[in-house]
N, CA, C and O atoms as CSV, one atom per row, in Angstrom:
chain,resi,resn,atom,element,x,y,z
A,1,UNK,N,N,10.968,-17.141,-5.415
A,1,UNK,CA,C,12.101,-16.891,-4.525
A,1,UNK,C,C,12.030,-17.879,-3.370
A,1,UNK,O,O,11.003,-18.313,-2.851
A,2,UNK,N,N,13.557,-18.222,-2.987
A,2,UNK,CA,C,13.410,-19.475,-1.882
A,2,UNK,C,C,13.567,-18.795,-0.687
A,2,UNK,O,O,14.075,-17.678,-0.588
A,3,UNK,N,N,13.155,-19.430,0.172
A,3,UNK,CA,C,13.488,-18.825,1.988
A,3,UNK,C,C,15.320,-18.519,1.710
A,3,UNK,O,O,15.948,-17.528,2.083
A,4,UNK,N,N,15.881,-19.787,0.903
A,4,UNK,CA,C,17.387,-19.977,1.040
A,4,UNK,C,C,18.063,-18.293,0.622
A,4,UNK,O,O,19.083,-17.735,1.030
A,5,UNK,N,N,17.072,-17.866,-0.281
A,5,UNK,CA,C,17.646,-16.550,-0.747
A,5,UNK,C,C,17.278,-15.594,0.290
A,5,UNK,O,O,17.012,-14.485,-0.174
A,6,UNK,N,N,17.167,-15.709,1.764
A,6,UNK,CA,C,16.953,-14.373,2.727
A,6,UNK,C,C,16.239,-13.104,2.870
A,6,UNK,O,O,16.337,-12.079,3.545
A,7,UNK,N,N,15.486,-13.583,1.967
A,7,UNK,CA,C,14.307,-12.330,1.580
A,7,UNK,C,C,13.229,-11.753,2.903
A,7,UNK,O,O,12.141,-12.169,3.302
A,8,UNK,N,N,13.956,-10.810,3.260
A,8,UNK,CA,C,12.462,-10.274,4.128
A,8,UNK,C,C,11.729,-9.485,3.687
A,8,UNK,O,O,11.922,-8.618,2.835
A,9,UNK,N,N,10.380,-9.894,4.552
A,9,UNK,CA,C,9.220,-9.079,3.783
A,9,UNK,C,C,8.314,-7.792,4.474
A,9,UNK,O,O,7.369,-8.011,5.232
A,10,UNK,N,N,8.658,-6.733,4.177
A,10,UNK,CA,C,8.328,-5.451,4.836
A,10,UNK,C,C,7.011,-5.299,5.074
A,10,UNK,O,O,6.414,-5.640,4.053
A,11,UNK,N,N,6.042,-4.856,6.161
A,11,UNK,CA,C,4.566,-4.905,6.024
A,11,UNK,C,C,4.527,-3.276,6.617
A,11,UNK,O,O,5.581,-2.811,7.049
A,12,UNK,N,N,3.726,-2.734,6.620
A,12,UNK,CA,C,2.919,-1.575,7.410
A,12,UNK,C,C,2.165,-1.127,6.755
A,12,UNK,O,O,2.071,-1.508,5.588
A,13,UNK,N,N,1.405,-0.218,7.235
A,13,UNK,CA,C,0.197,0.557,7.030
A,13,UNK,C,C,0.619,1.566,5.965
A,13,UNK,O,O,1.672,2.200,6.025
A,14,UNK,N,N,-0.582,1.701,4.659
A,14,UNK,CA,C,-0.185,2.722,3.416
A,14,UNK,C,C,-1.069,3.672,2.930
A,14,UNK,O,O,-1.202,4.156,1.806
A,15,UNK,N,N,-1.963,3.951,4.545
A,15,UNK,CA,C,-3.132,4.401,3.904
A,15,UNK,C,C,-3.148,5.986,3.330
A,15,UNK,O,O,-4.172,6.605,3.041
A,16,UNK,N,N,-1.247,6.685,3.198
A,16,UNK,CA,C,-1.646,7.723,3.464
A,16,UNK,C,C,0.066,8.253,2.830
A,16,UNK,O,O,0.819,7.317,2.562
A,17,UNK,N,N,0.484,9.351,2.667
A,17,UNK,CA,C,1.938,9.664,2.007
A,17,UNK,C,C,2.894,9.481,2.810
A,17,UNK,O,O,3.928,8.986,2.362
A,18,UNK,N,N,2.791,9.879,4.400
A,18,UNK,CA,C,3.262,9.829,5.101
A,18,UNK,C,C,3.459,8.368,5.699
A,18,UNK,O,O,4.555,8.329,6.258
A,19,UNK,N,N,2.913,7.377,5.766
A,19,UNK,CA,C,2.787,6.200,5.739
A,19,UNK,C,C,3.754,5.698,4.962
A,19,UNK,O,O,4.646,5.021,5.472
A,20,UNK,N,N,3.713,6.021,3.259
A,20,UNK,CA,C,4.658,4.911,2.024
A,20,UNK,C,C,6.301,5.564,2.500
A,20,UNK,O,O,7.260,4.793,2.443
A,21,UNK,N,N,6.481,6.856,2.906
A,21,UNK,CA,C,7.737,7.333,3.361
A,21,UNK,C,C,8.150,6.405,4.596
A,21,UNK,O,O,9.346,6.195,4.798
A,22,UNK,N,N,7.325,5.935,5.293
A,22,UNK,CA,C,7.867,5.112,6.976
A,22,UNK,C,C,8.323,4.037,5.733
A,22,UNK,O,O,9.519,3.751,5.675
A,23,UNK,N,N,7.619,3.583,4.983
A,23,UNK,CA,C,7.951,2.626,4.844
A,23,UNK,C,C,9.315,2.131,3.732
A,23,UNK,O,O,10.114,1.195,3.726
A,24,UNK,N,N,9.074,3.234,2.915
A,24,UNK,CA,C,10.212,3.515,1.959
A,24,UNK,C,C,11.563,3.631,3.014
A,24,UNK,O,O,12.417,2.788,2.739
A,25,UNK,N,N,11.765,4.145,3.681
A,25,UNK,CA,C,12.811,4.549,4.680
A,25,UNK,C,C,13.337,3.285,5.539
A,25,UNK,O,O,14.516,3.184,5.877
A,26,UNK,N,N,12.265,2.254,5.886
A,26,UNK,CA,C,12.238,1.430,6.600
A,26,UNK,C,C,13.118,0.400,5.463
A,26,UNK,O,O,14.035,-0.245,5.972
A,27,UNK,N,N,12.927,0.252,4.242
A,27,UNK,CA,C,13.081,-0.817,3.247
A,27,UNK,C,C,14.875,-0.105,3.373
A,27,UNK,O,O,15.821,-0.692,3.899
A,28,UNK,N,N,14.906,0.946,2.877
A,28,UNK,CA,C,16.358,1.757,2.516
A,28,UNK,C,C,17.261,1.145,3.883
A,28,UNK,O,O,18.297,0.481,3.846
A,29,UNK,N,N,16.440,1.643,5.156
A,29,UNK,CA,C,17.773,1.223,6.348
A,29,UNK,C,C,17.841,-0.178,6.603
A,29,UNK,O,O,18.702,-0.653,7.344
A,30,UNK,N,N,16.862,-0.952,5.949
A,30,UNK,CA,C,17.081,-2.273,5.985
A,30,UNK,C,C,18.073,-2.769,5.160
A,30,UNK,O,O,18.926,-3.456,5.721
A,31,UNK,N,N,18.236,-2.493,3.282
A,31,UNK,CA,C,18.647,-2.749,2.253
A,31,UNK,C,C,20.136,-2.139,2.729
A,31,UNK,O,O,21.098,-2.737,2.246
A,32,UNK,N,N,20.413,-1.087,3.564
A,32,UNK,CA,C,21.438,-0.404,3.510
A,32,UNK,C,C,22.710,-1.272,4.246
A,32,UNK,O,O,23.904,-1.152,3.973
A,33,UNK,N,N,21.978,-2.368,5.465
A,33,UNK,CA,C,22.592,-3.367,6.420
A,33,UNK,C,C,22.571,-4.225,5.325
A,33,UNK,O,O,23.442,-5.078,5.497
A,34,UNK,N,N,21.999,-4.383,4.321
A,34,UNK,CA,C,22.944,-5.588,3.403
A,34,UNK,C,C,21.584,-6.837,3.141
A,34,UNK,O,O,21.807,-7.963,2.696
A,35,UNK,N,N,20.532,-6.448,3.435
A,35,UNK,CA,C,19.274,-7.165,3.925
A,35,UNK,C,C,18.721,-7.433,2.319
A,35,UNK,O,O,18.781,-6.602,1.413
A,36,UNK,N,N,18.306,-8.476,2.246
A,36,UNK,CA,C,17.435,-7.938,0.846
A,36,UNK,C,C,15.999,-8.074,1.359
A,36,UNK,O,O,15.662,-8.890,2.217
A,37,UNK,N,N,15.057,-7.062,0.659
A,37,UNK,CA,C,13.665,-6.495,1.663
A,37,UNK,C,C,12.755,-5.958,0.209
A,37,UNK,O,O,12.940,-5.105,-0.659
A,38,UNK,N,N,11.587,-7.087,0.540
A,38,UNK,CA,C,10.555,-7.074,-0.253
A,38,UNK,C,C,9.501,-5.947,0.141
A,38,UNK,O,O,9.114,-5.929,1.310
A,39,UNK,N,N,9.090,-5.157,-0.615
A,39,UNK,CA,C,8.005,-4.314,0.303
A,39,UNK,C,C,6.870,-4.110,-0.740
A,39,UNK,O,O,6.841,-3.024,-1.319
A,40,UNK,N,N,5.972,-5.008,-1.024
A,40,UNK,CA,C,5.460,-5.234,-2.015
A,40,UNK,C,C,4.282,-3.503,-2.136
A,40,UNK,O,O,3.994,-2.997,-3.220
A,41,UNK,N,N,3.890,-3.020,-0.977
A,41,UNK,CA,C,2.898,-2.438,-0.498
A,41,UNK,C,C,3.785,-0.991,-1.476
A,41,UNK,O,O,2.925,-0.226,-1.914
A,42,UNK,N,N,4.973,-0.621,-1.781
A,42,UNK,CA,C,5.521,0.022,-2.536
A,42,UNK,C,C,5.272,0.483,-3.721
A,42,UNK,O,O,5.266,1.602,-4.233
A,43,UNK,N,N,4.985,-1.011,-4.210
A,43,UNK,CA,C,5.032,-0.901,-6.175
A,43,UNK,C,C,3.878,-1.172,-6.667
A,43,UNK,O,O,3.839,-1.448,-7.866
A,44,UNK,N,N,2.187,-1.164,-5.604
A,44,UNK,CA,C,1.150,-1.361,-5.912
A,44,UNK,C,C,0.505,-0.157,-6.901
A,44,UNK,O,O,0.558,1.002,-6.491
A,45,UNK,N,N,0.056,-0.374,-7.866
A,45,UNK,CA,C,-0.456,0.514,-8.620
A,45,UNK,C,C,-2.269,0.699,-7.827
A,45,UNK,O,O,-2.893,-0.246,-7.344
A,46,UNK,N,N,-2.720,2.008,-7.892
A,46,UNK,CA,C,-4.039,2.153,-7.715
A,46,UNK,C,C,-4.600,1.725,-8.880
A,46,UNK,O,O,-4.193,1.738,-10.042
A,47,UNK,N,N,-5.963,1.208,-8.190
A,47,UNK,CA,C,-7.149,0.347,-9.364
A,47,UNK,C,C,-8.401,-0.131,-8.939
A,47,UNK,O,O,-8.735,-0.110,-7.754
A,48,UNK,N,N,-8.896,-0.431,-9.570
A,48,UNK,CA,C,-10.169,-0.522,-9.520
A,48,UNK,C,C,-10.158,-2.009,-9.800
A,48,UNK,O,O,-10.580,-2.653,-8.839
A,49,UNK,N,N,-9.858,-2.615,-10.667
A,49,UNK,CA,C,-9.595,-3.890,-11.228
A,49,UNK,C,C,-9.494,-4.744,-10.516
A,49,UNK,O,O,-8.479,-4.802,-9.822
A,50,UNK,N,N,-10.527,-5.763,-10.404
A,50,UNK,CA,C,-10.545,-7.296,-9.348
A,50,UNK,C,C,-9.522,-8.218,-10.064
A,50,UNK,O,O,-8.957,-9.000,-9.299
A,51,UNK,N,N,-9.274,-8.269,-10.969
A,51,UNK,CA,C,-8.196,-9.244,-11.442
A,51,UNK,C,C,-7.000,-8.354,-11.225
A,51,UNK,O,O,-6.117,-8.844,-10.522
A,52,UNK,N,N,-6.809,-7.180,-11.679
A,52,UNK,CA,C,-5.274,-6.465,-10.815
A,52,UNK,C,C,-4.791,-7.068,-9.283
A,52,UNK,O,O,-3.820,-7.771,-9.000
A,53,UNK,N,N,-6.151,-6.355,-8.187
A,53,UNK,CA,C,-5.949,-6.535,-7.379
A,53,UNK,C,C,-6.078,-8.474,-6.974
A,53,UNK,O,O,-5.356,-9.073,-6.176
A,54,UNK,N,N,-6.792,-8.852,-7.503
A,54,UNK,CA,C,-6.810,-10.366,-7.091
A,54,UNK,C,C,-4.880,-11.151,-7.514
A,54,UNK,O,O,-4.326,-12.085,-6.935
A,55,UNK,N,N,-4.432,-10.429,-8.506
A,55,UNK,CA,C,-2.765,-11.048,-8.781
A,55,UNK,C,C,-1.765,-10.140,-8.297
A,55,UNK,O,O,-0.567,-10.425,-8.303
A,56,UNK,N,N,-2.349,-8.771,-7.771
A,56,UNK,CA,C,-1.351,-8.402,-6.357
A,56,UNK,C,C,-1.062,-9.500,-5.092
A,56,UNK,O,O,-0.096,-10.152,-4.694
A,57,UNK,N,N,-2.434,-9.318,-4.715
A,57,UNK,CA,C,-2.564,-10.425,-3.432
A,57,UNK,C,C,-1.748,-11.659,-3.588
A,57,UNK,O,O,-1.055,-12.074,-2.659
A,58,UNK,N,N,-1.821,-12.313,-4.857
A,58,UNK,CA,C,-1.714,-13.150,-4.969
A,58,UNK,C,C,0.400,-13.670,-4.788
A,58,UNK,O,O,1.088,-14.534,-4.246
A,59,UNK,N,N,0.590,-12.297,-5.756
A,59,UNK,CA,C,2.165,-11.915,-5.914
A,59,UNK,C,C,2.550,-11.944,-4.413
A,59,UNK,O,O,3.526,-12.629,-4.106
A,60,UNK,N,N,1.742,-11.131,-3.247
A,60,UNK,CA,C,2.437,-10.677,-2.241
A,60,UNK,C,C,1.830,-11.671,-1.284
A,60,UNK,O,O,2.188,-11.365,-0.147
A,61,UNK,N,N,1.085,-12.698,-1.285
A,61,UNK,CA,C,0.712,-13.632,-0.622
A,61,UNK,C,C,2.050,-15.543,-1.075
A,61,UNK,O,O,2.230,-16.634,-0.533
A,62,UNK,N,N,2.573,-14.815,-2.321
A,62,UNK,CA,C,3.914,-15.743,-2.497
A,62,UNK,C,C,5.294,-15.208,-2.072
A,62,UNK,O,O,6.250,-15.868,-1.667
A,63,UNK,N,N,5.201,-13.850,-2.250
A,63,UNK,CA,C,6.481,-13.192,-1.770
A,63,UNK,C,C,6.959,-13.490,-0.031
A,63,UNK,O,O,8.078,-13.693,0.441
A,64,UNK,N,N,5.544,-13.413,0.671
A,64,UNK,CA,C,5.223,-13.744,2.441
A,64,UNK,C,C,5.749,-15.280,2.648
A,64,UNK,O,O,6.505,-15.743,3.502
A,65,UNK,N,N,5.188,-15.792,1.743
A,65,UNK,CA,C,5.398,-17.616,2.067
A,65,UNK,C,C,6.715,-17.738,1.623
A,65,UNK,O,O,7.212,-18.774,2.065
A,66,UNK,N,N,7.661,-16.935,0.756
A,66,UNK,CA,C,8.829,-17.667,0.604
A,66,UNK,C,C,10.099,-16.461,1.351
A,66,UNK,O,O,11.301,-16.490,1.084
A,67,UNK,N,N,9.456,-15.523,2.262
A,67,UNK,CA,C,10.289,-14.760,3.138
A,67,UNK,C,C,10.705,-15.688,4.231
A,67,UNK,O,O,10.085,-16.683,4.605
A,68,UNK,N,N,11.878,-15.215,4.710
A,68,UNK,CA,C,12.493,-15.907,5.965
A,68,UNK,C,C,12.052,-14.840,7.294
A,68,UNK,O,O,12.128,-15.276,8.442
A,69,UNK,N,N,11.614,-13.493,7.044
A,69,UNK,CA,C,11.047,-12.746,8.137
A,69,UNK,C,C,10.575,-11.921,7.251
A,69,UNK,O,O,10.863,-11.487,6.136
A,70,UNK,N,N,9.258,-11.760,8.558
A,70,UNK,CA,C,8.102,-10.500,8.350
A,70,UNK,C,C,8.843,-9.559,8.831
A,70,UNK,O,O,9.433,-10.058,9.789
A,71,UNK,N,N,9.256,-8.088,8.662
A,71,UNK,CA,C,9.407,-7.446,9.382
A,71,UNK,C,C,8.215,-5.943,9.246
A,71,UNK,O,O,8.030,-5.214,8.272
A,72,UNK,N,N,7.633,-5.900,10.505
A,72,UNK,CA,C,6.491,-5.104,10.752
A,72,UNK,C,C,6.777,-3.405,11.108
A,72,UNK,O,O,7.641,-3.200,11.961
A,73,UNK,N,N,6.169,-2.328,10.564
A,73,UNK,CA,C,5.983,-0.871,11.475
A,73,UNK,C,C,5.297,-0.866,12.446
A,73,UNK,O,O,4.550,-1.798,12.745
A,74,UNK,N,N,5.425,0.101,13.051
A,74,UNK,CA,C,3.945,0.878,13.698
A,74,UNK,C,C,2.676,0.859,13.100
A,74,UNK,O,O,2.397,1.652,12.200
A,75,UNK,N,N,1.698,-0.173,13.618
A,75,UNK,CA,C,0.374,-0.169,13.103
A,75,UNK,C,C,0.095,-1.186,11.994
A,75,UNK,O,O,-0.727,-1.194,11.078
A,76,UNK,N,N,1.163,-2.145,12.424
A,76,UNK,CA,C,0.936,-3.041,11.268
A,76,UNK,C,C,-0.275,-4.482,11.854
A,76,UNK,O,O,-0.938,-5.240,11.147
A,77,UNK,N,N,-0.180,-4.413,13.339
A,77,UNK,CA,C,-1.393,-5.581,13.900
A,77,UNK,C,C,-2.366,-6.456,13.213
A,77,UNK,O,O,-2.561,-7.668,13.301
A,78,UNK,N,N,-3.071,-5.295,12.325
A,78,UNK,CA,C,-4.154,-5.562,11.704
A,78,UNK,C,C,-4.419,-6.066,10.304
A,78,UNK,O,O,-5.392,-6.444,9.652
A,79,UNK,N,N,-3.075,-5.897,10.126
A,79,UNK,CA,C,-2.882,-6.103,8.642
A,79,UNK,C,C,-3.127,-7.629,8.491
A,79,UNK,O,O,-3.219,-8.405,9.442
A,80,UNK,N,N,-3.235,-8.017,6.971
A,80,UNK,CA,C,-3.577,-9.478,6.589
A,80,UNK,C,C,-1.767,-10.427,6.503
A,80,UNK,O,O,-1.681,-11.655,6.525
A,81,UNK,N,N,-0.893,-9.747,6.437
A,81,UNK,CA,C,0.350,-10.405,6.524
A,81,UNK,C,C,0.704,-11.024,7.702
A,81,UNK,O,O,1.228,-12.132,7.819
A,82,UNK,N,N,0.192,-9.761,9.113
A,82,UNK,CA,C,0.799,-10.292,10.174
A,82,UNK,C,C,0.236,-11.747,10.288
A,82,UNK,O,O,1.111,-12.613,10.291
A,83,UNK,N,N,-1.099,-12.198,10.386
A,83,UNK,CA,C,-1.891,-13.039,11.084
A,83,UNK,C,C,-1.486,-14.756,9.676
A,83,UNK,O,O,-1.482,-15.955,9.953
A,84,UNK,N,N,-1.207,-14.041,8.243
A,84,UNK,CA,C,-0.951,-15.139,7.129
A,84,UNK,C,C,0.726,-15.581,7.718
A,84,UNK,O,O,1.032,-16.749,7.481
A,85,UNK,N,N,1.636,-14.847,8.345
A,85,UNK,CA,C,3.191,-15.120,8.259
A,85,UNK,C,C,2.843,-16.242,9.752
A,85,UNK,O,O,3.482,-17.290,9.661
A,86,UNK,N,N,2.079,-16.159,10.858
A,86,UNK,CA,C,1.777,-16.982,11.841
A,86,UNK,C,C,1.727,-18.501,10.617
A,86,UNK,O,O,2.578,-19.351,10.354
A,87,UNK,N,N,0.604,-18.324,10.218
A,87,UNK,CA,C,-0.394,-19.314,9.640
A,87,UNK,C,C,0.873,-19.960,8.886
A,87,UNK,O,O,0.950,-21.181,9.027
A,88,UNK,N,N,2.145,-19.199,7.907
A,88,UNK,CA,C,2.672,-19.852,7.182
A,88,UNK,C,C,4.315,-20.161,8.157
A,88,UNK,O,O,5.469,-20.097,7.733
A,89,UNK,N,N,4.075,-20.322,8.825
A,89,UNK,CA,C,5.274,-20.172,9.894
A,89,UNK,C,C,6.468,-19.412,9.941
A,89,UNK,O,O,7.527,-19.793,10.441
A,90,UNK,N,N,6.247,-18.283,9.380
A,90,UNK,CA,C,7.414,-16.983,8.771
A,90,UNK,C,C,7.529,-15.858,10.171
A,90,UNK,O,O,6.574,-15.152,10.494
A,91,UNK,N,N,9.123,-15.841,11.052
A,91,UNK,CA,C,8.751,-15.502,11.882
A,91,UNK,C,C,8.613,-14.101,11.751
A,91,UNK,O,O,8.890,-13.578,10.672
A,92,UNK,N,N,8.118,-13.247,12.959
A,92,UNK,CA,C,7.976,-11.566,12.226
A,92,UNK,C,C,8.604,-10.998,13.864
A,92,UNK,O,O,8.681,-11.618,14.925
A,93,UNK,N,N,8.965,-9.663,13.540
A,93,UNK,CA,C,9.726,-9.155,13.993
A,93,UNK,C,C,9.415,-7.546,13.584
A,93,UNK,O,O,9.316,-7.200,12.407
A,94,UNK,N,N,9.289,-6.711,14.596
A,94,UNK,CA,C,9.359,-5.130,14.413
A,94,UNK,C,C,10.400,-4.536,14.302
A,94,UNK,O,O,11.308,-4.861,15.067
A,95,UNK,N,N,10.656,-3.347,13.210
A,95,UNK,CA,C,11.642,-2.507,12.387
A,95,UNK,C,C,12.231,-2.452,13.958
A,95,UNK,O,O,12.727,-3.507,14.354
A,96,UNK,N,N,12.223,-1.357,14.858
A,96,UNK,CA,C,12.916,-1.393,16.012
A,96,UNK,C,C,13.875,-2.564,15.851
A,96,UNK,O,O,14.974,-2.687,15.309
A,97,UNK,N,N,13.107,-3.337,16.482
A,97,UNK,CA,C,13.525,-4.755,17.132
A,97,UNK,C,C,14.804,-5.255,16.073
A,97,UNK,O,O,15.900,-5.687,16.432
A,98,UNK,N,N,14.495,-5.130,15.175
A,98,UNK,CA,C,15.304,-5.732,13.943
A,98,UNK,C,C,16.521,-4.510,13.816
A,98,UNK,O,O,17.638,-5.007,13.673
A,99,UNK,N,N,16.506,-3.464,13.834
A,99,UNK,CA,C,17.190,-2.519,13.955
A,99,UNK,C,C,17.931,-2.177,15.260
A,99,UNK,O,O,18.757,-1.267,15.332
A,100,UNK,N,N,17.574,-2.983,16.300
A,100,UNK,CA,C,18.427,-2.619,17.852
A,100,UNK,C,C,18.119,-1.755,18.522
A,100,UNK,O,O,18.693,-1.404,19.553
A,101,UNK,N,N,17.042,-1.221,17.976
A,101,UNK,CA,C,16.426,0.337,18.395
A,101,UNK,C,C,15.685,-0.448,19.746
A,101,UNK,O,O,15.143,-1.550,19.833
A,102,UNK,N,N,15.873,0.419,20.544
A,102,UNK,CA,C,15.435,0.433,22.116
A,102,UNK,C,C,13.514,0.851,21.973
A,102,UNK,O,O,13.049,1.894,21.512
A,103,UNK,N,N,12.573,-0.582,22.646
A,103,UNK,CA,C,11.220,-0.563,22.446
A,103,UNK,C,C,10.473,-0.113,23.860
A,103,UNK,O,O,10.331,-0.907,24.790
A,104,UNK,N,N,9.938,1.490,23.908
A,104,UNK,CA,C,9.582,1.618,25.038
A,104,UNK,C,C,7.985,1.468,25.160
A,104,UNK,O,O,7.134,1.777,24.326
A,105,UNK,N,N,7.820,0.899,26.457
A,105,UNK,CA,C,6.599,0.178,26.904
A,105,UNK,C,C,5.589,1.167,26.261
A,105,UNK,O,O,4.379,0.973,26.372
């Protein structure tokens, strides 16, 4: 996928049910403005498997490089996207922020 095709790429934290719902919700009110929104952290299967997980990374470490924006949740800081979308010059931006939603201190 090219930057030209407008693809943003959804990041947050999944450690938990309540977590894949922020984020499921986050993809929907994005997709719903007309956005097209990658959220790779979605369609990960659980595994054990170093070659699974080594061609996840790999899938969602190409999906990042050919997004035109990161867009981040709550608690996404730490994650390996935020600090790779710097590195690959992909700018990022929080759901709020991207949504118009008012960011209190």
């Amino acid at each position: 996928m090219s930057r030209a095709e407008r693809a943003w790429y959804l990041a947050g934290p999944v450690s938990g049910i309540e977590e894949r719902w922020a984020l499921s919700r986050a993809r929907d009110a994005l997709t719903s403005r007309g956005h097209t929104v990658l959220a790779p952290a979605l369609s990960h299967q659980e595994t054990d498997s170093v070659d699974d997980l080594t061609a996840s990374l790999g899938a969602d470490l190409d999906a990042l490089a050919a997004a035109t924006l990161l867009v981040t949740l709550p608690g996404s800081a730490g994650l390996w996207e935020t600090s790779t979308a710097v590195a690959l010059g992909v700018p990022s931006r929080t759901l709020a922020e991207v949504l118009g939603e008012r960011v209190s201190a």
